[in-house]
C-alpha positions in Angstrom: -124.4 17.7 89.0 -122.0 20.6 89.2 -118.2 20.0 89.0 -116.4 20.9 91.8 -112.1 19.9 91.5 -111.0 21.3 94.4 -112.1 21.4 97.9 -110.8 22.2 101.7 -111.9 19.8 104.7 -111.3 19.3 108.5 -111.2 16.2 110.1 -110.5 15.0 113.1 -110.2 11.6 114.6 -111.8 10.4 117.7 -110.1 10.9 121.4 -109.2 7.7 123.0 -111.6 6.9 126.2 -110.5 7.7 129.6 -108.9 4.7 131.9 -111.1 3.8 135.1 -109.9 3.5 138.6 -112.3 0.6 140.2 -112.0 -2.1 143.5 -113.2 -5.3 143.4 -116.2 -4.7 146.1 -118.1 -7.5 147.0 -119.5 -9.1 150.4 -117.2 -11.3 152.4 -113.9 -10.2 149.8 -112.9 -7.2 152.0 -109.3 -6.8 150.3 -110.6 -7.0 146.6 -108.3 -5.9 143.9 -108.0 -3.5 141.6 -110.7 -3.9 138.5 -110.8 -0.7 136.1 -110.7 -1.2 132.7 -108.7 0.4 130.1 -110.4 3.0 127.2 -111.1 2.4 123.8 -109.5 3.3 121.0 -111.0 6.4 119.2 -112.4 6.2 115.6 -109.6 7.0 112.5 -110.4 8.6 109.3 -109.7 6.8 106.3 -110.1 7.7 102.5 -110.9 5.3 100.1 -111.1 5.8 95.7 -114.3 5.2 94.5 -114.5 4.8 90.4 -118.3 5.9 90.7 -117.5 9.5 91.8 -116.4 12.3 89.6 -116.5 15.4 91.7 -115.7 16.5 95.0 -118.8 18.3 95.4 -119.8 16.7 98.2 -116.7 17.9 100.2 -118.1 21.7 99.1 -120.9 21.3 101.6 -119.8 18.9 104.1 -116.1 20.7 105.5 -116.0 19.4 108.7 -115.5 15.7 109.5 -114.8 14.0 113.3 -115.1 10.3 114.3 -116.5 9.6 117.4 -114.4 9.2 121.1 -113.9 5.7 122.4 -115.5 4.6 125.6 -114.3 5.3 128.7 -113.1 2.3 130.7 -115.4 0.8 133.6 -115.7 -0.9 136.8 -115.4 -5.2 136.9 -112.5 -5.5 134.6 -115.3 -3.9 131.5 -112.6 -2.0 128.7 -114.8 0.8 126.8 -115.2 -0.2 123.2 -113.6 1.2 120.1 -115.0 4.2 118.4 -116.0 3.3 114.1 -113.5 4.6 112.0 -115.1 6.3 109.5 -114.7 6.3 105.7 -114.6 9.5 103.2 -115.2 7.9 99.5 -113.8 10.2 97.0 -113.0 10.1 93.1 -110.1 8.1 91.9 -107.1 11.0 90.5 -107.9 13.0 94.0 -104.5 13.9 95.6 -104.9 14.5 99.6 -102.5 17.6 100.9 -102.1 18.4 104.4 -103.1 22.5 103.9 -100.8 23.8 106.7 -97.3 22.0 105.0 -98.1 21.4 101.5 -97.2 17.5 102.1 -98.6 15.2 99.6 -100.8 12.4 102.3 -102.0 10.0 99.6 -102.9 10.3 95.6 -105.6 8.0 95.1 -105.4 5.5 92.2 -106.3 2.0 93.6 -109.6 1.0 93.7 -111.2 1.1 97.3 -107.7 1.1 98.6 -107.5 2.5 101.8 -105.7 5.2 103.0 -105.4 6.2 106.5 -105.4 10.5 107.0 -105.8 10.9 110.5 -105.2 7.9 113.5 -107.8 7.9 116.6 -106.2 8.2 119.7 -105.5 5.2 122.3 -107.4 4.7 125.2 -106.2 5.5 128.6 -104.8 2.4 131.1 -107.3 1.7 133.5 -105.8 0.9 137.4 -105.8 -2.9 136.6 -102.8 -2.0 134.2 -100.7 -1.0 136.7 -101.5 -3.8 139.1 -98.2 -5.5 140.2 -96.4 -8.2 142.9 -95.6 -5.2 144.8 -98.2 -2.8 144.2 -101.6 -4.4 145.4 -104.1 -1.4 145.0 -103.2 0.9 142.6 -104.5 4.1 142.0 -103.2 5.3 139.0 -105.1 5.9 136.4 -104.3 7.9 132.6 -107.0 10.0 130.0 -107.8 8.9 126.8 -104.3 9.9 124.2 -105.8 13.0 121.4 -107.1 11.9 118.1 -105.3 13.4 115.2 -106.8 16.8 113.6 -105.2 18.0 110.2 -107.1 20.5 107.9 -107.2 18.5 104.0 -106.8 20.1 101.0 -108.4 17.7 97.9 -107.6 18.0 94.3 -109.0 16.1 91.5 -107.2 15.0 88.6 -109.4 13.2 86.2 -107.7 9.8 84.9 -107.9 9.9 81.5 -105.8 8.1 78.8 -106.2 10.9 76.1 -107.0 14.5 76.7 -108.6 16.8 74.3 -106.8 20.2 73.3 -107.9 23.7 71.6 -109.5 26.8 71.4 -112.6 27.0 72.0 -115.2 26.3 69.4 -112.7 24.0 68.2 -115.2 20.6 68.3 -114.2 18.8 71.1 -117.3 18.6 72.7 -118.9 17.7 69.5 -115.7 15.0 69.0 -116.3 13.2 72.6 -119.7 12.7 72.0 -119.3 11.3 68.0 -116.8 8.1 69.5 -117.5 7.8 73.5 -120.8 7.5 75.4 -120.6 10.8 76.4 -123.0 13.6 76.1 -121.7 17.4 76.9 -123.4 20.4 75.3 -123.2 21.1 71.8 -124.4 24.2 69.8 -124.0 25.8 66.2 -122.7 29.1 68.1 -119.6 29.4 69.7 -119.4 28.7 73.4 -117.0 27.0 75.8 -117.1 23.8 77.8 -117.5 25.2 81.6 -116.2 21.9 83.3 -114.6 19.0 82.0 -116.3 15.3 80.4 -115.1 12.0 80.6 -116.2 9.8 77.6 -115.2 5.8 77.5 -114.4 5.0 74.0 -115.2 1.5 72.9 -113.2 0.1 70.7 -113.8 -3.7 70.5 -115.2 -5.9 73.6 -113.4 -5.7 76.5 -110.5 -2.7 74.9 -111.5 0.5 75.9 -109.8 3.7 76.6 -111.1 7.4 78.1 -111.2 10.8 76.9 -111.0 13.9 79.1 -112.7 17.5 77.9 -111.4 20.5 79.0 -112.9 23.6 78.4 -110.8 25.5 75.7 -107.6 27.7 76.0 -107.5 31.0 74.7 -104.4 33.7 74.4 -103.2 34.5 77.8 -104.4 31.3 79.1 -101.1 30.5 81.1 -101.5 34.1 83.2 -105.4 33.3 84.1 -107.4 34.6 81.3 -110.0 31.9 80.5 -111.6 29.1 82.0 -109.0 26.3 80.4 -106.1 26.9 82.8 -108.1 25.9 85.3 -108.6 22.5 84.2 -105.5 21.7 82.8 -104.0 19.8 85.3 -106.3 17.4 84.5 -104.3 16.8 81.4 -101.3 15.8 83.6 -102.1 11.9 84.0 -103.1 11.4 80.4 -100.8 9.6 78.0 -101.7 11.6 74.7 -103.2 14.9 74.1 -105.2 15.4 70.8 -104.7 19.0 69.8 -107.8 20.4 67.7 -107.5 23.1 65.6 -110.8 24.7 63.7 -110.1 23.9 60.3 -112.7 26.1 59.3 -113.6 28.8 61.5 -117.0 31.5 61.4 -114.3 34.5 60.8 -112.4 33.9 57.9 -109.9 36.4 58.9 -109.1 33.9 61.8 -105.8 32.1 61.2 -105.9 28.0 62.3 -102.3 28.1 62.4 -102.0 31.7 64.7 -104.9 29.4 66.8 -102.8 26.6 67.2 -99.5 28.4 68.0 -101.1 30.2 70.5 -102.4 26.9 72.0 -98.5 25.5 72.1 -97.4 28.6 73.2 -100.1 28.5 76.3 -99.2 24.9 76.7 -95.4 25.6 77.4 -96.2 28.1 80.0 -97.8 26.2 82.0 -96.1 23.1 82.7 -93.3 22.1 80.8 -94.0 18.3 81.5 -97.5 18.7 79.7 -95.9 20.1 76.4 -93.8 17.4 76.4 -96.0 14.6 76.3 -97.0 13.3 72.9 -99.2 15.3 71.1 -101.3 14.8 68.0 -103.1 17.4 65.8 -106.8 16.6 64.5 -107.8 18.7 62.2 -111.5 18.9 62.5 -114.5 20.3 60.6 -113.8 18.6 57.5 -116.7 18.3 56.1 -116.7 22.6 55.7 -113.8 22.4 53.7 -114.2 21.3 49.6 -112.7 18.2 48.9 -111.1 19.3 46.1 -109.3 21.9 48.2 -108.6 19.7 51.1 -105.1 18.3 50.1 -103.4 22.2 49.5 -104.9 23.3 52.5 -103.8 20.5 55.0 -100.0 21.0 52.8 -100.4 24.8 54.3 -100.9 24.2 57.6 -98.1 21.8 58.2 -95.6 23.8 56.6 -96.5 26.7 58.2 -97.1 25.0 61.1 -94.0 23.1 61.0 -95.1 20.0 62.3 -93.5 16.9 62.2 -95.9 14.7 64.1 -99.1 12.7 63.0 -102.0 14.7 62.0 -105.4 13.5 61.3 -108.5 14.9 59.1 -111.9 14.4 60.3 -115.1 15.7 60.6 -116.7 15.2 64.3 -120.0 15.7 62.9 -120.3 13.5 59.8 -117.3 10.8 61.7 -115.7 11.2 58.8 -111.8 9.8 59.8 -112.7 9.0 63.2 -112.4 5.6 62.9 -108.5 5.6 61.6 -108.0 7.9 64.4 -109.8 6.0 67.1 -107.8 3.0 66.3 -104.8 4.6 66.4 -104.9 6.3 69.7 -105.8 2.5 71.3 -103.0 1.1 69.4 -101.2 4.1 71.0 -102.5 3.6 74.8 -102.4 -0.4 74.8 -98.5 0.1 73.7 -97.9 2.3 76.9 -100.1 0.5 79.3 -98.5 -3.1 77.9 -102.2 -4.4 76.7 -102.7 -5.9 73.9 -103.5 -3.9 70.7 -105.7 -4.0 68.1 -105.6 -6.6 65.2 -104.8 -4.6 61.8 -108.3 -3.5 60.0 -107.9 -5.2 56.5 -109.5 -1.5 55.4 -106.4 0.5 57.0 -103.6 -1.5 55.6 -101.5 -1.4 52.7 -101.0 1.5 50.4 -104.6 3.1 51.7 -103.0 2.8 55.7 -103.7 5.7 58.2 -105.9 7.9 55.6 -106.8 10.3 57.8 -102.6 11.1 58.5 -100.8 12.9 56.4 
C-alpha cells in the first residue's frame, strides 16, 4: 500500500429536516388542532483513531464527505427521523486542522475515541410546537437549521517510541528488520527508504516498544533537498532517536564524523524541539570493520565527534550488539512511560555491563 501522510477533505454534515404545518382532519372533529411534526436532526461527522490504519490514503481518493439531511416533519403528530452520523476511521498520530484558520480540531491518540468535526443541523419546529392557551391553530412553521461544512486538513504523525536517524545507506532499514517484525527493502547498493516503517520490537512477553523508519537526511535537508524532511515530523512524538552513522562506508574518502555532523546540523534546523530530545549514536556495520581496529576507531570518532552521550557498536546484519542495545532502549522507554523495566540480564552485568557502549 502506498504511504500517503497528508491529505485535504470536505465534509459536511447533514441539514436538519424541515418543520410541518398539519390540522387534525377527521369526520365529525370539525375544529381539529394543530398536528405537524417537528424535523429531524441531520447526520454529524465524527472521527474516530483506528490502530489498524497506517496511512491516510484513503482520504487521497475519497475528498468529499456529507451525511445525509434529516426527515422532514409530517402530518398526525409524525417527527421526521434523524439522519446517521457518519464515522471517518483514521490512523492513530493524525492531527485534524480546520484548512481555512489553521486551528488544531482534534489529535487523535485514544483508541476509537470519538471526536466530533462537524454537528448536523436541528430540525425545524413543526406548528404543534407553537400550539398554545391562546393560540389554537397555528400556522407557523420553521426549515430545517444548516449542517456544519468545514474543509479538513489531516496529518499523520506516526507514534513511535524510538525513531531511527541517518544518512542514507546508513542501515536502518536493514536495523528495523534484524529486532522488529518488520520487513522494508534492503539491498547491497545504496538507496533510500521512500516512506517510512513501523517495526514492534519484542522484547519479553507482554514488553514491547516501536520503531519508526524515516527515509535518510542528506546535506541541505532542513531547506528541502531530500526525501527525509519530509518525514521528519514523524520523529516529533517519539521518546528517543537512534542516530546511525555508516561506520564503514563504499567511499573511503567519506568521513562518518562530517556524515553525522551534517545530520545534527540538519536536525537543528528544523525543529529545535527534535534536537533536543535524547539522542543516541549506533554505530553500525560492525562486522566491516577489523576487530583489532575497532577500539582506535570508535576512540576517533568520539573525540572528534565530541560526544558525550551513549554510543553503541553493532552490526545490523550479523546482530552483533543488538541485544545490549535493544534492552537498553526498553529500559529507556518503560522509565518514561512509568512501566516496568526489564529484569537485569545476568550476561550484561558486572564488569562486562553495556558492551556495546563505550
Amino acid at each position: 500500500m502506498k504511504f500517503v501522510d497528508e491529505a485535504t477533505i470536505d465534509i459536511a454534515a447533514g441539514d436538519g429536516g424541515n418543520g410541518c404545518m398539519s390540522f387534525r382532519r377527521e369526520k365529525f372533529i370539525p375544529f381539529g388542532g394543530p398536528n405537524g411534526g417537528d424535523g429531524g436532526r441531520g447526520g454529524s461527522v465524527f472521527a474516530v483513531g483506528d490502530r489498524n490504519l497506517n496511512t491516510l490514503i484513503d482520504f487521497r481518493y475519497a475528498r468529499r464527505h456529507e451525511a445525509r439531511r434529516g426527515e422532514n416533519g409530517r402530518g398526525s403528530d409524525q417527527f421526521g427521523a434523524a439522519a446517521e452520523d457518519i464515522v471517518l476511521r483514521m490512523p492513530m498520530g493524525t492531527i485534524i486542522t480546520n484548512a481555512e484558520t489553521d486551528q488544531v480540531i482534534a489529535e487523535l491518540l485514544v483508541p476509537d475515541e470519538r471526536v466530533l468535526l462537524a454537528k448536523g443541523g436541528d430540525g425545524g419546529f413543526g406548528n404543534l410546537h407553537f400550539k398554545t392557551s391562546t393560540n389554537r391553530a397555528p400556522r407557523q412553521k420553521t426549515p430545517g437549521w444548516p449542517g456544519e461544512q468545514f474543509r479538513l486538513r489531516l496529518e499523520l504523525r506516526v507514534l513511535a517510541d524510538v525513531g531511527l536517524l541517518g544518512m542514507p545507506n546508513a542501515g536502518k532499514s536493514t536495523l528495523i528488520a534484524a529486532i522488529s517484525n518488520a520487513r522494508p527493502k534492503i539491498a547491497d547498493y545504496p538507496f533510500t527508504t521512500l516512506h517510512p516503517n513501523l517495526g514492534v520490537v519484542r522484547v519479553a512477553p507482554e514488553q514491547s516498544f516501536v520503531v519508526a523508519d524515516i527515509p535518510g537526511l542528506i546535506e541541505g535537508a532542513a531547506e528541502g533537498a531530500g526525501l527525509g524532511h519530509l518525514f521528519l515530523r514523524h520523529l516529533q512524538r517519539t521518546h528517543l532517536l537512534l542516530h546511525l552513522v555508516d561506520f564503514a562506508p563504499f567511499d573511503e574518502a567519506v568521513d562518518p564524523v562530517a556524515q553525522a555532523k551534517a545530520i545534527v546540523r540538519e536536525l537543528q534546523k528544523y525543529d529545535a524541539s527534535l534536537y533536543d530530545k535524547p539522542r543516541w549514536v549506533v554505530l553500525n556495520k560492525l562486522d566491516m570493520v577489523p576487530e583489532e581496529d575497532r577500539r582506535r576507531r570508535v576512540d576517533d570518532f568520539v573525540k572528534r565527534f565530541k560526544w558525550k552521550g551513549p554510543v553503541f557498536q553493532i552490526s545490523a546484519l550479523t546482530r552483533e550488539g543488538c541485544e545490549p542495545l535493544i534492552r537498553a532502549i526498553y529500559d529507556h522507554v518503560a522509565r518514561l512511560k512509568n512501566v516496568v523495566a526489564l529484569d537485569p540480564d545476568p550476561r550484561f552485568t558486572g564488569d562486562d555491563a553495556d558492551p556495546g557502549v563505550s
